[in-house]
N, C-alpha and C positions, 0 to 999 in steps of 0.2 A: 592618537588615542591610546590610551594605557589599556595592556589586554587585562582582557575579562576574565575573574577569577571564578572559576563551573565546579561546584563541590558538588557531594550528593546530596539528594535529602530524603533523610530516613527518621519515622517518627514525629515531622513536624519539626525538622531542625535542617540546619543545613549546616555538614560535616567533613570530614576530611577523609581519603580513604586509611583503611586500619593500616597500611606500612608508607600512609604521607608521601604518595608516587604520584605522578601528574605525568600528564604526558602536555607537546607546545599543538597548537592550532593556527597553521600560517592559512592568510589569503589567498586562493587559488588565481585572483587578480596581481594584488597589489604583491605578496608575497610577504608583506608584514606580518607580525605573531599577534593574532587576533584575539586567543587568548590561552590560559593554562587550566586544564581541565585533569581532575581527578581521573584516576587508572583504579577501578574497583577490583575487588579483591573476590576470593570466593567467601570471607568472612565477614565481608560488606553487603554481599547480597543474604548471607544468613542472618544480616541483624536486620534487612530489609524482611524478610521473611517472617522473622519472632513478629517485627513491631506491624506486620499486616495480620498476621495472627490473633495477636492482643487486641486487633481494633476490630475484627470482624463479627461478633457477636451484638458488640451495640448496634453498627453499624447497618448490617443487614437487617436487623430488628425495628429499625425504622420504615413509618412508612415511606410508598415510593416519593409522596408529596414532601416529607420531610427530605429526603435523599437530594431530593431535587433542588433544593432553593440553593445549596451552592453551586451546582450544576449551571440555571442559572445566571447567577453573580458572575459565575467564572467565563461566563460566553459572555456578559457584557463587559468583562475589563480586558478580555481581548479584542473584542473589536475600539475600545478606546485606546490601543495601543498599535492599532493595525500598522501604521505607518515605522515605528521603532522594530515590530517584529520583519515585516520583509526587508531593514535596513540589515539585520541578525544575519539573515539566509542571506543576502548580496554577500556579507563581509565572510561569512564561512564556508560558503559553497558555491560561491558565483552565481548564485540565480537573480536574473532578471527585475530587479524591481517592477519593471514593466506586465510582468507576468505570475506578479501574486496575488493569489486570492484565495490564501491559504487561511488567511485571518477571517472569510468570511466564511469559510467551510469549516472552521473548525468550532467557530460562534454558533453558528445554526447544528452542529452536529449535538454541542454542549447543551444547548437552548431546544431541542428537537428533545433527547433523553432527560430532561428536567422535567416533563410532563406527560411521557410516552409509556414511564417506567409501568406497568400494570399488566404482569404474566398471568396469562389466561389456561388456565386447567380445564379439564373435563369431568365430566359425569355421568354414571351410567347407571341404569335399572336393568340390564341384558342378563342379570347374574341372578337368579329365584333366589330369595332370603336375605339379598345383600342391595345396600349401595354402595357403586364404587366410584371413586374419585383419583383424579391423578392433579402433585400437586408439580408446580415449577419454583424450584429451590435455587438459591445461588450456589457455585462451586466452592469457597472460601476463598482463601489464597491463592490468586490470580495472578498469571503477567502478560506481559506485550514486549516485545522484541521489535524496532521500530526501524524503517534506514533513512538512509538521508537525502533520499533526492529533495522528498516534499515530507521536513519532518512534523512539522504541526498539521498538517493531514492525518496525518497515522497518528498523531497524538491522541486526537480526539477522536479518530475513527476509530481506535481500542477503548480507549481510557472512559469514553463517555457509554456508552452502552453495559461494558461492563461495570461501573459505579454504579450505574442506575437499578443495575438486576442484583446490586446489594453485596457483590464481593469488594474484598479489599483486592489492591494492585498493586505489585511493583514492576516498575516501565523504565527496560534499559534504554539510552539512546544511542546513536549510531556514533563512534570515536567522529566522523567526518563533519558532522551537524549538530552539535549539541545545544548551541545558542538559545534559537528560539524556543526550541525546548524547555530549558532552563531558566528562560523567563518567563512560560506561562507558568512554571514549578512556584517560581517567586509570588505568585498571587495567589497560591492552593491555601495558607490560612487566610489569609485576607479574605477571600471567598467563602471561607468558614468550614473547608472540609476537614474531621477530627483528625488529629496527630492516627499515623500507620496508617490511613485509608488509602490514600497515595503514597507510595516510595520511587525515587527516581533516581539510578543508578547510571553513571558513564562509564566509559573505558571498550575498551575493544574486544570483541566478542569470541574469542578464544578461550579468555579467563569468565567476565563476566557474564558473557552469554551461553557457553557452558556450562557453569555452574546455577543458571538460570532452570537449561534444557532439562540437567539433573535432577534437579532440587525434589528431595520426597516432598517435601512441603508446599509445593506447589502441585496445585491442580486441574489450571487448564493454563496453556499460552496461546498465544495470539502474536503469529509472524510474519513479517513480509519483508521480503529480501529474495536472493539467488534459489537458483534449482541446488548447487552444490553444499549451500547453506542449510539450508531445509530438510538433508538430508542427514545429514549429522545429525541437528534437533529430534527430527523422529528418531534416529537411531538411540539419542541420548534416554528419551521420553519412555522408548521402549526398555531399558535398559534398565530403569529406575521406576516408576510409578505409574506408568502407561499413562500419565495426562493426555487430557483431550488439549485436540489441536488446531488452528486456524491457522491454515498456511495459505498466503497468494505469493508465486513466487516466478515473477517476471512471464515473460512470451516472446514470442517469434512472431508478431502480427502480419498478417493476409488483410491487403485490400486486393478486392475485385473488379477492375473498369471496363463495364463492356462499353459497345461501340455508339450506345444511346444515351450513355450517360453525358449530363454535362460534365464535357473537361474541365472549365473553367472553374467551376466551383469543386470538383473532384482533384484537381491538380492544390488546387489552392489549400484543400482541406489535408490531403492527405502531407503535404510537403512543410504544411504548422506541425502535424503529427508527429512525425520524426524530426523535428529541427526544435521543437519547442522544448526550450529548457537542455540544450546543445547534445539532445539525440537523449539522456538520462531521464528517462520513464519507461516503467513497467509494460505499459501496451504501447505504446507507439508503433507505426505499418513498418517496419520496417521490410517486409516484403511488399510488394504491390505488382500485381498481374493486369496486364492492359491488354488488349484485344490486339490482335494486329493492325487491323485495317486504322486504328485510332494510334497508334503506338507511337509515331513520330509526330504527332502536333502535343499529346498528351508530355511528352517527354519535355517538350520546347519550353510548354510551358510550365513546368516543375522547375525545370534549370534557372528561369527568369525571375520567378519567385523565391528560387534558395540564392541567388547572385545580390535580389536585394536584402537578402538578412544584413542588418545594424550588428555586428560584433562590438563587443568592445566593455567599459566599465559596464558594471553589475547595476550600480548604485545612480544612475541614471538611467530615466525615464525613456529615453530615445533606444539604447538601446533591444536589440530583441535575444541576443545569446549571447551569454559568459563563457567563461572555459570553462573544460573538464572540471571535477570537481576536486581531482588534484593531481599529483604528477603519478602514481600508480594506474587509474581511472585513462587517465593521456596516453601512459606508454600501453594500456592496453588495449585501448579507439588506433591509434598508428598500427599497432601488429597485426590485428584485422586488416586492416587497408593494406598493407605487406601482402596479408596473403590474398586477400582479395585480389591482387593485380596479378595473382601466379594464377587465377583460373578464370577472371572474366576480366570486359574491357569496363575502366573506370573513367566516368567523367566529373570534371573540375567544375562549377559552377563559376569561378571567378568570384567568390563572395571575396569582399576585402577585409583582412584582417587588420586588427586593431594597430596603429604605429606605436601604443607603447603597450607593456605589459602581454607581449601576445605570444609569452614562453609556455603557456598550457591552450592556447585556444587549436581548436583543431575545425577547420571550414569544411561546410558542407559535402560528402564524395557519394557520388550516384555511381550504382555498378550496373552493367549491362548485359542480359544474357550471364548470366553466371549457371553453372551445373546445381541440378535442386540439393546434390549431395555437397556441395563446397561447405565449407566450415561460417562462412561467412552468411551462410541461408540458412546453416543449421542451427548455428549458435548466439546466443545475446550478446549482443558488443554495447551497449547502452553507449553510443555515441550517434553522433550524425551521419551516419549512415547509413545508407537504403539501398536495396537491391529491387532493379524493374524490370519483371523477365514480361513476356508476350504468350498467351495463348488462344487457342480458335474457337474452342468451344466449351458447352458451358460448364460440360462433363469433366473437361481436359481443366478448367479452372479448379472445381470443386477438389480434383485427387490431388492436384498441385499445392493446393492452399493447406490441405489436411496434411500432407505429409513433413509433419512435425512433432515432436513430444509436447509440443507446447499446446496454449489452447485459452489463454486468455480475452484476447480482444482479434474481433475479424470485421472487416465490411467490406458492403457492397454496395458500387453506383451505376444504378441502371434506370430507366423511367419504365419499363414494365414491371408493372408487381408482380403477376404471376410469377415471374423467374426471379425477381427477388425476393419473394416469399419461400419460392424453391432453394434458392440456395442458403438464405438463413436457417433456414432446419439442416440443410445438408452439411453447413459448417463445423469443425467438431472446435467450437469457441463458446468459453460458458459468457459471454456477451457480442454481440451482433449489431452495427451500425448499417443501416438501410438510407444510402445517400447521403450519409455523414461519417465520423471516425472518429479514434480517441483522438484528444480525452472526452467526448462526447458521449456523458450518462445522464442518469435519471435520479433521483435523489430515493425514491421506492422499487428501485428494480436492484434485483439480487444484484453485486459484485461477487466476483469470482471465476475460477477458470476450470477447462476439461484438464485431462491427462496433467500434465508433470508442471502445470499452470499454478496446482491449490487446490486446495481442500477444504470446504467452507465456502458461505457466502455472507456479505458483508452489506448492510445497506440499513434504512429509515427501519423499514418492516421486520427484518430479518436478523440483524445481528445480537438482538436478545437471545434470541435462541440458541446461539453458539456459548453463552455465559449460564445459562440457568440448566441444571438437573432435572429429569422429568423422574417421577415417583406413584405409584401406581398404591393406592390403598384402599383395602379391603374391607368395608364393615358391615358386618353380621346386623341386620336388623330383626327382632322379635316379632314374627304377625305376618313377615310377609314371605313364608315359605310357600312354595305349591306342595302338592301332595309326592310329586316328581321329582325334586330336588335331592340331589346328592350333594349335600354343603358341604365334603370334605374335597371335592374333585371341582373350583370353581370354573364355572361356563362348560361344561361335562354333561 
């Protein structure tokens, strides 16, 4: 297969970057050059800028029901492409064919904001002489800063809510993933969206995603990637325009197995969670606290289940994990596991690794008892890694589990509710699985996380809100003053 030529596209064209730099895109499998992608400039993101500018006026001035029809169009030519796009993610990041369904979450997110779009203001008579109204305005010029584990997820989990609330977008992609990306870009006229409503920029986030974070022109972003990432961007945001911001930015997940839960299905759920997609996801348990009295059957049978993961090609169906997602991503899943072995005991599952191509696969490592301060409990390794310590009680679980910066995804498997009612309040995780685990959500319940997790929540209900301005206005009516009224001091 000849690699695939990834330009930007700005204005309704697809372009080359302003100094004709590309950077190559090898298989994280095969190790082939999958293909040649555009290196954006900070002058590519300014012409991406003017031409979301230029469009934003028409654009928003439509109703939500015109906004919507390619909204749409564009969720049904992605789902007739389903098969061609998780071939994309196999060839560029190793995932799974077996384990996408990224084309139907990104259809129904398209197809959900195509008919949703309709921000709801308020109204009030509390003010003598006045009625007042508040309206919900879009921001303008928009972006999304997107990563690569699951990139047609975050495609449409930014891109479609904010179109729909009437701003224009430009949406960087991750250097690591830009395929699929970049061919649902290829259908944005064909779906009918005007030139500058979407822009979609590549390259690597030093250049293009700094001059993103910057940009005066830009007024809100929308990110998801690392705690270290996220920090620069705010720093950047604050530094330039104060844009509003949506951050979800990875976790340390907490499962909790007391001694009632079923293992069977708690072993089985929690050991997809961290092994799915070869450890690279945002919530995956990467911690998990088992009861003592349960701790050695619970254990047996995690090991049993990670021993039969299918390693191996992406691009068939049998398989269950690919490699890392490249040799950066690899040598930094191995250094963990280094250190991990200097402070607890690590066991081998025995999964077999692939006979050919298995220079980036890195096989399932369960740690044992590790200290809550190790690097390895404190920090995001996004690989297949899991640490399984043991507590007694339910107290000793809950301070165990909290003590983290993190705060994304936690569960818990228990068969009394009472204490697992108690402990989902007591969890400090702005989402909570009760008998189940990621990536186990809801399509209307907030996404997003506590402390150093994110900022923002994302979901059916909720993520209009993070795109539209709220605006508070005042009107004087004639006749209906009381005798009482101070109209210059309003609600006074």
């Amino acid at each position: 297969m000849a690699p695939l030529d990834v330009k930007n596209f700005i204005n309704g064209e697809f372009v080359n970057s302003s100094d004709e730099k590309t950077f190559d895109l090898f298989s994280p499998y095969s190790g082939d050059l999958v293909a040649k992608a555009v290196e954006s400039t900070a002058e590519d993101v300014d012409k991406a800028v003017d031409a979301a500018k230029a469009a934003f006026p028409a654009w928003s001035a439509m109703s939500p029901s015109q906004r919507g029809k390619p909204l749409a169009k564009l969720a049904q030519m992605i789902t007739d492409a389903d098969e061609e796009l998780a071939k994309l993610d196999a060839l560029s990041l190793g995932r799974p064919v077996s384990t996408w369904f990224d084309g139907y979450y990104a259809a129904m997110h398209f197809r959900y904001f195509a008919e949703a779009a309709y921000p709801v203001g308020t109204s009030s008579l509390n003010t003598p002489g006045f009625i007042n109204v508040s309206l919900r305005q879009p921001y303008g010029v928009c972006a999304a800063i997107i990563p690569w584990n699951s990139p047609l997820v975050f495609y449409s989990k930014k891109l479609a809510p904010a179109l729909a609330a009437g701003n224009t977008v430009i949406l960087k992609t991750s250097e690591k993933a830009p395929l699929s990306s970049d061919k649902v870009t290829q259908m944005l006229n064909e779906a009918g969206f005007p030139p500058g409503v979407v822009n979609v920029v590549h390259g690597h986030g030093a250049v293009a995603g700094g001059a993103i974070s910057s940009h005066m022109g830009i007024r809100a972003l929308s990110f998801t990637g690392s705690l270290r990432t996220g920090r620069l961007i705010q720093k950047s945001a604050a530094d330039s325009n104060l844009k509003h911001l949506i951050f979800e930015l990875g976790g340390k997940s907490p499962a909790i197995i007391f001694d009632d839960a079923d293992l069977g299905r708690a072993a089985r759920e929690t050991q997809h969670s961290i092994m799915w997609h070869s450890g690279q996801t945002c919530m995956a348990n990467s911690r998990i606290y088992v009861q003592k009295g349960v701790a050695d059957d619970f254990i047996s049978a995690f090991n049993s289940l990670a021993a039969a993961r299918k390693l191996g090609d992406p691009t068939l169906k049998e398989t269950d994990s690919g490699p890392q997602a490249d040799k950066t991503q690899f040598e930094t899943v191995l250094k963990y596991i280094e250190e991990g072995k200097k402070t607890g005991k690590m066991v081998e599952p025995d999964t077999k690794l692939p006979a050919d191509h298995a220079d980036l696969f890195v096989g399932p490592a369960v740690f044992l008892q590790q200290p809550e301060d190790s690097k390895v409990m404190k920090e995001e390794i996004f690989g297949p890694v899991v640490c399984i310590n043991t507590f007694e009680t339910e107290e000793e679980a809950l301070k165990i589990a909290n003590d983290t910066e993190f705060g994304l995804y936690a569960a818990v498997y228990t068969k009394d509710l009472d204490r697992a009612m108690r402990v989902a309040k007591g969890l400090e995780s702005g989402m909570v699985g009760v008998n189940c685990t990621s990536p186990t959500g809801a399509w209307d319940m907030p996404f997003g996380g506590y402390k150093g997790s994110g900022v923002g929540r994302e979901s059916f209900l909720l993520s209009m809100d993070d795109w539209l301005e709220q605006k508070a206005v005042y009107i004087r009516v004639g006749g209906l003053e009381s005798s009482g009224a101070v109209s210059s001091t309003l609600g006074r």
